[in-house]
C-alpha positions in Angstrom: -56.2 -20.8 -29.4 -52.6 -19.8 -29.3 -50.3 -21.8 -31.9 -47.1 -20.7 -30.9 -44.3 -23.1 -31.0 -42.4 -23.2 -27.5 -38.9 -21.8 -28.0 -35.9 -24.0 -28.4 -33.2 -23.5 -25.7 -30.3 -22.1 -27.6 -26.8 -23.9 -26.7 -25.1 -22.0 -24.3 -28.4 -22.5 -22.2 -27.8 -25.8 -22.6 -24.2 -26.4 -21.9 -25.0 -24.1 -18.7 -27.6 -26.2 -17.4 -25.4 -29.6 -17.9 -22.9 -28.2 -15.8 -25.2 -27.2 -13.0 -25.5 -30.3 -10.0 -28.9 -31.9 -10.3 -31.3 -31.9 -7.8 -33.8 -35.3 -7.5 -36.4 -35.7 -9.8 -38.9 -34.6 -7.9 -37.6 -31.6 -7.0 -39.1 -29.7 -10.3 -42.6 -30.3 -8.0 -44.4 -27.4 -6.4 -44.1 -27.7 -3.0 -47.0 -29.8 -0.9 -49.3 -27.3 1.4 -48.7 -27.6 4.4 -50.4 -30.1 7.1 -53.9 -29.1 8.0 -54.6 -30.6 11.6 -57.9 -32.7 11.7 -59.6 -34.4 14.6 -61.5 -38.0 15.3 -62.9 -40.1 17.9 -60.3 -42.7 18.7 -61.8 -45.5 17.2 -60.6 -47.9 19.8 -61.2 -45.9 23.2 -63.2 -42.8 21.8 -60.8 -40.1 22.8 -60.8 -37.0 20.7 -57.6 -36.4 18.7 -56.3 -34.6 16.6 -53.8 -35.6 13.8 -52.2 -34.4 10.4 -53.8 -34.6 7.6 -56.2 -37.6 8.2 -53.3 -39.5 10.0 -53.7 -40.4 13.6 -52.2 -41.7 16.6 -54.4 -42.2 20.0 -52.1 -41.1 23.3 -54.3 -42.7 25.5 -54.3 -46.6 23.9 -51.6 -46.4 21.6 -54.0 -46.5 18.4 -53.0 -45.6 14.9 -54.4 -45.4 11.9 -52.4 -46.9 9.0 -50.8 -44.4 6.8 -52.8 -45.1 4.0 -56.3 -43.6 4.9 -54.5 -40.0 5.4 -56.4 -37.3 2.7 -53.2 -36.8 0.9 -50.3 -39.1 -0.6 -46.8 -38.8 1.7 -44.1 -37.1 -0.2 -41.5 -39.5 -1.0 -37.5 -39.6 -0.1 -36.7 -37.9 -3.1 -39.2 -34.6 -2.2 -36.9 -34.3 1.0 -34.7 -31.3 0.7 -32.0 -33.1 2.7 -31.9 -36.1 0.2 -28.8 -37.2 -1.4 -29.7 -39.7 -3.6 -30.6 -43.3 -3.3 -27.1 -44.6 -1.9 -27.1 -42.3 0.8 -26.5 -44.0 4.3 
C-alpha cells in the first residue's frame, strides 16, 4: 500500500488557477460515451424502432417512452459545453 501524502499545490499554482474563468461544476466529469442505438417493438402499435439509449419514440403512433426508463441518467444543463450558467436566457 502506498502511504504517500498527495502534494500541496504551492502558491503561485494557486493564485494561477484563481485567476483562470471557471467552467461549471460538472465540467471536471469525464465525458459520457456516446449514444448506443437500441431497438423495441412499439409497445402500442408493435412497430420496430429503434432509439438512443433505451429512449424511444414510435413514428408511426406517436408513442414515447418516458425519459426515465432510458439505460443511462441524461447529462444535466451544466455538462452542456454551451452552458453559461444558471441565469443564462
Amino acid at each position: 500500500m502506498n502511504s504517500r501524502k498527495p502534494s500541496q499545490p504551492s502558491q503561485s499554482s494557486q493564485t494561477s488557477q484563481a485567476s483562470q474563468p471557471s467552467r461549471a461544476s460538472g465540467a471536471s466529469r469525464p465525458a459520457p460515451a456516446p449514444p448506443e442505438i437500441t431497438y423495441t417493438n412499439c409497445r402500442r402499435c408493435g412497430t420496430e424502432i429503434a432509439g438512443l439509449d433505451g429512449r424511444y419514440a414510435c413514428g408511426v403512433c406517436g408513442w414515447t417512452n418516458h425519459y426515465s426508463e432510458g439505460y443511462h441518467p441524461l447529462p444535466t444543463a451544466q455538462d452542456d459545453p454551451d452552458w453559461t450558467g444558471p441565469n443564462c436566457r
